[in-house]
C-alpha positions as CSV (number, residue, x, y, z in Angstrom):
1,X,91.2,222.0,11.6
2,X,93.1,221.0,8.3
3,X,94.9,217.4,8.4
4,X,97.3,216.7,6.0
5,X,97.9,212.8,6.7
6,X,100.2,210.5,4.8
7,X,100.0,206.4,4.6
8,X,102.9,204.7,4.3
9,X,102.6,201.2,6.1
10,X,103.2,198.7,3.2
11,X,102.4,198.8,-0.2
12,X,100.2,201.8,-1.0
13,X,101.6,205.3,-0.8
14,X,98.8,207.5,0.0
15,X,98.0,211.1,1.3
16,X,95.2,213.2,2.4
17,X,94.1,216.4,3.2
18,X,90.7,216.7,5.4
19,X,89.2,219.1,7.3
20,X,87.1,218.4,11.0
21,X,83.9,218.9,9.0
22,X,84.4,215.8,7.0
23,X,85.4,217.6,3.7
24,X,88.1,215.7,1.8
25,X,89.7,217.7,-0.5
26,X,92.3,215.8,-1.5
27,X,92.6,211.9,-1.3
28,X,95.2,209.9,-3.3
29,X,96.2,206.4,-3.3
30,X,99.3,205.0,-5.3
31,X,99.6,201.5,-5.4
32,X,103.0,200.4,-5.9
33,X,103.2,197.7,-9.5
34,X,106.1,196.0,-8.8
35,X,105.6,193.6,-6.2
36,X,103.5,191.8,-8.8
37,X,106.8,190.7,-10.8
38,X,107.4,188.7,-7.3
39,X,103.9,187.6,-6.2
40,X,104.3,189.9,-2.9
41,X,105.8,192.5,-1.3
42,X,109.4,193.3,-1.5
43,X,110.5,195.7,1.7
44,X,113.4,197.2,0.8
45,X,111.6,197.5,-2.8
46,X,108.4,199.2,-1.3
47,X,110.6,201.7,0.8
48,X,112.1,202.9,-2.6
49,X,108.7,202.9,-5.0
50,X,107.6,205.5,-1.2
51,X,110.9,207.9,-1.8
52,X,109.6,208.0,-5.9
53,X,106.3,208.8,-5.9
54,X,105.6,210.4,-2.1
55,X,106.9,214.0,-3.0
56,X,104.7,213.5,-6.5
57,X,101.9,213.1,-4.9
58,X,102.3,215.5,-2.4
59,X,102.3,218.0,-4.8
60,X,99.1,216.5,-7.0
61,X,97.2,216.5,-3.7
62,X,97.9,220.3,-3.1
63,X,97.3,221.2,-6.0
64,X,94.2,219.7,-6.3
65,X,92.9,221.1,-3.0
66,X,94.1,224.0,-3.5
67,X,95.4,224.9,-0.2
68,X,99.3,224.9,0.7
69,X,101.3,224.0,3.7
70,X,101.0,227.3,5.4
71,X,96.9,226.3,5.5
72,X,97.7,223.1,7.1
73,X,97.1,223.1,10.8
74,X,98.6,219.1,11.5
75,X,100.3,216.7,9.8
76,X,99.9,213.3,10.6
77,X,101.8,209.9,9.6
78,X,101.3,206.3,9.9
79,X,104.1,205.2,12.4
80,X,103.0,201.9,13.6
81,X,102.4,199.0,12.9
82,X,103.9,198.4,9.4
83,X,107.1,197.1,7.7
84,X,109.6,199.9,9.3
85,X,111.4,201.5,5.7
86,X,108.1,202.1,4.1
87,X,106.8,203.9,7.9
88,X,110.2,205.4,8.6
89,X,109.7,207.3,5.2
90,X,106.2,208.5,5.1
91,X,106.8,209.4,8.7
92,X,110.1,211.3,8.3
93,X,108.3,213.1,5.1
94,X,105.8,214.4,7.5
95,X,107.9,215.4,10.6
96,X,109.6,217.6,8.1
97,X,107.0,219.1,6.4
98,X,105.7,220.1,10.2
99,X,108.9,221.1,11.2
100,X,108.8,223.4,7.8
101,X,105.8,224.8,8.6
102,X,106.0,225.1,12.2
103,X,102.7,223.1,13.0
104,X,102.6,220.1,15.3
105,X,102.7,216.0,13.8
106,X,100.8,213.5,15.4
107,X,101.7,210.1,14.9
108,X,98.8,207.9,14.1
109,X,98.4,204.1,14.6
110,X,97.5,202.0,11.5
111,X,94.9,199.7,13.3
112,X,93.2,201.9,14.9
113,X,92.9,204.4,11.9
114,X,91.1,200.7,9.8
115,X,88.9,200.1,13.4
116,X,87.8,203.5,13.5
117,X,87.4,204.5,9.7
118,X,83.6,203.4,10.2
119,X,82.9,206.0,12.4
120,X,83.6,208.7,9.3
121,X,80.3,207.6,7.6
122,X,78.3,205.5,10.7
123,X,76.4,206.4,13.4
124,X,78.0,203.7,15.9
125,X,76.2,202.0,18.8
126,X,78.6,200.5,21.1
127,X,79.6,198.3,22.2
128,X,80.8,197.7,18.6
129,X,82.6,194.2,17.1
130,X,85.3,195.1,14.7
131,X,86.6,192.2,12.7
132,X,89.7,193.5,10.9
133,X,91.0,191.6,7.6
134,X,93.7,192.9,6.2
135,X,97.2,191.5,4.3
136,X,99.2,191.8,7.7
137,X,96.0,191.3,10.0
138,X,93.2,189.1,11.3
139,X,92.0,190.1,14.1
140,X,88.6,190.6,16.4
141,X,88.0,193.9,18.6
142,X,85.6,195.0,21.2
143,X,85.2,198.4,20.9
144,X,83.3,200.5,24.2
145,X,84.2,203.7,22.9
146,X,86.9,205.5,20.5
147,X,89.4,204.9,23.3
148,X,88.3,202.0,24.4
149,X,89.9,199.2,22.5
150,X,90.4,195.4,23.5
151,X,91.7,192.5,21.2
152,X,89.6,189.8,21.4
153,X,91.1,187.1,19.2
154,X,94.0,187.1,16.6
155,X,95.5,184.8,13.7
156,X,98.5,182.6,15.1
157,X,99.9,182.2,11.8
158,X,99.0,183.9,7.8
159,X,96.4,186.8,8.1
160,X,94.0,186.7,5.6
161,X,94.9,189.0,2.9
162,X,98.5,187.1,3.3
163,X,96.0,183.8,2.6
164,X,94.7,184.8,-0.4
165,X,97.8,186.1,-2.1
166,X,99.3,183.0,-1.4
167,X,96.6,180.8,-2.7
168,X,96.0,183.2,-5.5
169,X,99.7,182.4,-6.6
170,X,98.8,178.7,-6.2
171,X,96.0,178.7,-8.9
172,X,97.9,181.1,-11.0
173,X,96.3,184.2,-10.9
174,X,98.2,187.8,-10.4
175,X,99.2,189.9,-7.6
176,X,97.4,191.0,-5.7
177,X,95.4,187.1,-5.2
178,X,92.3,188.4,-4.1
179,X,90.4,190.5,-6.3
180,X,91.4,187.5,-8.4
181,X,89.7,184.8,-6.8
182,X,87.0,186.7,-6.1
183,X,86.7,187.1,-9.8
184,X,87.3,183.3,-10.8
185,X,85.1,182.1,-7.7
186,X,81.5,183.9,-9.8
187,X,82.1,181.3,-12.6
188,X,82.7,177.8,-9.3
189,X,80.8,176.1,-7.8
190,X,81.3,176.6,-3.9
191,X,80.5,173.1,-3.4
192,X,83.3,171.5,-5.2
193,X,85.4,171.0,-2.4
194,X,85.9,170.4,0.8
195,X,88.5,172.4,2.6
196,X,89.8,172.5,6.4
197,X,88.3,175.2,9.0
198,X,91.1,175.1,11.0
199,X,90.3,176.3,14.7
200,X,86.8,176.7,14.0
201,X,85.7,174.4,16.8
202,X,88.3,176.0,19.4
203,X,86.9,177.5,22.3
204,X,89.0,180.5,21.4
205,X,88.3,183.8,19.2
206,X,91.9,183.0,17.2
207,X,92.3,182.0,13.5
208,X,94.8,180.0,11.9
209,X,94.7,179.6,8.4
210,X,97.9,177.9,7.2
211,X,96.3,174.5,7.3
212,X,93.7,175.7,4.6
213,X,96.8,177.1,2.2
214,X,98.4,173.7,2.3
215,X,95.5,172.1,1.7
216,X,94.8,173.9,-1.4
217,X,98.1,173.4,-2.2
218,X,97.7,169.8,-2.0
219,X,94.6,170.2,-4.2
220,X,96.9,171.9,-6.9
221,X,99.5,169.0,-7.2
222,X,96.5,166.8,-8.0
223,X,94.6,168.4,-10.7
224,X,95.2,169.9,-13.7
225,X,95.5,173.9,-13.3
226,X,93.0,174.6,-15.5
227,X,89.7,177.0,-15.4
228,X,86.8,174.9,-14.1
229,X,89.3,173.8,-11.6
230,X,90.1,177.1,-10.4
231,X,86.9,178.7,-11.2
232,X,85.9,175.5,-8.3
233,X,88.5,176.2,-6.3
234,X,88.1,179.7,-5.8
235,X,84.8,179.3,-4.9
236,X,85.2,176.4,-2.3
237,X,88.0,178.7,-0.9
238,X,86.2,181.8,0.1
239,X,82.9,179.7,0.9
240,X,85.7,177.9,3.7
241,X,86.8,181.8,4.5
242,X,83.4,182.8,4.9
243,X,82.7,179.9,7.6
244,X,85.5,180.5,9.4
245,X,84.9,184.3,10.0
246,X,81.4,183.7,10.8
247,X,82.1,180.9,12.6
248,X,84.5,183.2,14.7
249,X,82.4,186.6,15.2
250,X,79.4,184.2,16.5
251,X,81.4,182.4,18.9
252,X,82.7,186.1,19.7
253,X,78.9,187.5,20.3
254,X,78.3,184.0,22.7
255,X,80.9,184.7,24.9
256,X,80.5,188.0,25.1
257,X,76.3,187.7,25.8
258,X,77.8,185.3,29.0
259,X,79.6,188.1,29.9
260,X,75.9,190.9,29.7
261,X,78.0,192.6,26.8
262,X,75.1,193.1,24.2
263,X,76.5,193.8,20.5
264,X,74.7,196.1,18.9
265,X,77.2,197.3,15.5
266,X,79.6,194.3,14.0
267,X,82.0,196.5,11.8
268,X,84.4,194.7,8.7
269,X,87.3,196.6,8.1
270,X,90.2,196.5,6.3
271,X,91.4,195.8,2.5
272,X,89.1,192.2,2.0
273,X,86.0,193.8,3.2
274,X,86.3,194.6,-0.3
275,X,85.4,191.1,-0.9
276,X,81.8,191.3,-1.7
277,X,80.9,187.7,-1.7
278,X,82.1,187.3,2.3
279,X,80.6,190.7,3.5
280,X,77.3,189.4,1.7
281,X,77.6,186.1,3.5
282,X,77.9,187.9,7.1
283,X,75.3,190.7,6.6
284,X,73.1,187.7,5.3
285,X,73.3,185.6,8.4
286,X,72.9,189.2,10.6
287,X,69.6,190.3,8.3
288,X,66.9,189.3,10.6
289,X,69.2,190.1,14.1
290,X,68.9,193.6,16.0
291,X,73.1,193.4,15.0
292,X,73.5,196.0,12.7
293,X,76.5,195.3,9.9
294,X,78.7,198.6,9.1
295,X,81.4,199.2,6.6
296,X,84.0,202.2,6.0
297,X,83.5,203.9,2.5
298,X,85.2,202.6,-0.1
299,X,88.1,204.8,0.0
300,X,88.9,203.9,3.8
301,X,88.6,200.2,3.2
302,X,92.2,199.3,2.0
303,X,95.0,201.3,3.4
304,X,94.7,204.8,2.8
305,X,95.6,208.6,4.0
306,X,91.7,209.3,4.7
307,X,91.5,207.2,7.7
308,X,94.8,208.3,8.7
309,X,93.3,211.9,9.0
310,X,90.3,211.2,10.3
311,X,91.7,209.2,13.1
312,X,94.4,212.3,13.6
313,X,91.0,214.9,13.8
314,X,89.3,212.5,16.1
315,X,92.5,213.4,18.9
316,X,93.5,215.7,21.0
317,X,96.4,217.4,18.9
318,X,97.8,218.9,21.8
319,X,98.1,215.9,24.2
320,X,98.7,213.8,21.1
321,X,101.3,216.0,18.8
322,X,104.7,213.9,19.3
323,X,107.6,215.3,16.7
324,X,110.1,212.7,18.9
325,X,107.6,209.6,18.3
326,X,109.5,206.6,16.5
327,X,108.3,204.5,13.9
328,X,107.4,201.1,15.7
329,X,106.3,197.6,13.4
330,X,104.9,196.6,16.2
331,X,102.7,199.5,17.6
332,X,99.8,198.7,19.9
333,X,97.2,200.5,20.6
334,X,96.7,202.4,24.0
């Protein structure tokens, strides 16, 4: 079976062709420059930068596979959950192309493309722990199978990626704030501060992470903005990060040993498992455990068309194919 899937969520306008044998032979990602003239992302402006480049990259993926529609069995298209203009578009794109080539669309839901993109390049052992850090997402699943997903524990306020923009804007550093502080934090001492863990000691699997931006922000009106200071800062922030993920996924594994659910693959998905100093700092602590820690490749780690596909191959197409399926910003899975 040959997927042509499409990615159109947020910010990155991406498509993919794959077939059921794992072959990618076409996988591009565009990543839209001009939210960084405002420190975020613009919706209406991200909808727009989708209508300019999808068609342009439909056509560069195509070519360089060197298939065409008529080869296409399914289309497939991010329609859930997202900012709705940017889904409505790469959805829309893709209902027409199947309605063009007379094959069936499958709609595919976002989060559970990132909590099953490890399963493309893993041999998983469920149950399975998912912790999925994204810009729109902090959340912990137990998964019992492919279909079997639960929501353990969710952020009440900022997700993560959201965090680090935000407290990448307060030090200074470009758009996207991550990559950046991850950059500036190899030169800081970790140590240099103290920051809040804010629901850390809980007895709930939630995060809440506006506390630590204000307190950064605090930090910021206090010192001088210059680069020992953020080089520190950057460092103290992502050791805090760090704590309160682990903190989080052991809690997690406690309650669920109570409970006779044995853990035997902890997953990190999304766009900051990128972030190699906190992916380090949980497979560190899981080294000497029978837990094994499992990543997506590279290319299904931020959002992407590949993991859009694979999750569409991964269905039934015929009890999943849904041409009259809306775009919903707040699609659930099951």
């Amino acid at each position: 079976m040959l997927v042509f899937a499409i990615e159109t969520s947020c910010d990155e306008t991406s498509v993919c062709i794959m077939d059921s044998d794992k072959n990618i032979y076409s996988h591009i990602i565009f990543s839209q420059e001009i939210h960084k003239i405002h420190g975020g992302v613009v919706p209406e402006l991200a909808s727009r930068a989708h209508l300019e480049i999808l068609q342009k990259i439909t056509i560069q993926a195509l070519k360089k596979s060197g298939k065409t529609f008529s080869d296409i069995d399914v289309f497939a298209a991010t329609c859930g959950p997202g900012l709705i203009g940017p889904l409505l578009i790469g959805s829309t794109f893709a209902k027409s192309l199947a309605i063009g080539s007379n094959k069936p669309f499958v709609p595919i839901n976002h989060i559970e493309s990132h909590l099953l993109s490890p399963t493309f390049n893993n041999e998983f052992r469920y149950p399975n722990l998912c912790l999925l850090l994204t810009g729109g997402h902090t959340e912990i699943y137990l998964l019992d199978s492919k279909e079997k997903i639960k929501l353990l524990g969710e952020t009440l306020d900022d997700a993560i990626g959201e965090t680090f923009d935000k407290v990448g804007k307060l030090l200074g550093l470009k758009y996207p704030g991550g990559p950046e502080i991850e950059k500036n934090a190899l030169d800081g001492n970790e140590l240099a501060y103290t920051l809040p863990t804010p629901m850390l000691n809980e007895d709930n699997l939630n995060f809440s992470f506006s506390g630590l931006k204000t307190a950064v922000n605090q930090l910021v009106k206090k010192n001088n903005l210059n680069e020992k200071f953020v080089s520190d800062l950057s460092a103290s922030f992502q050791l805090c990060v760090s704590k309160i993920l682990l903190g989080k996924i052991k809690k997690t594994i406690k309650k669920l040993d109570e409970k006779s659910k044995k853990i035997h693959t902890i997953s990190v998905v999304g766009g900051v498992s990128n972030n190699k100093y906190i992916c380090e700092k949980i497979k560190n602590y899981f080294k000497k455990t029978h837990i094994e820690i499992i990543f997506p490749i590279k290319d299904m780690m931020s959002d992407n068309a590949a993991m859009i596909a694979w999750n569409c191959i991964n269905k039934n197409t015929k009890s999943h194919q849904d041409l009259f399926f809306n775009a919903n910003p707040r699609l659930k899975i099951n």
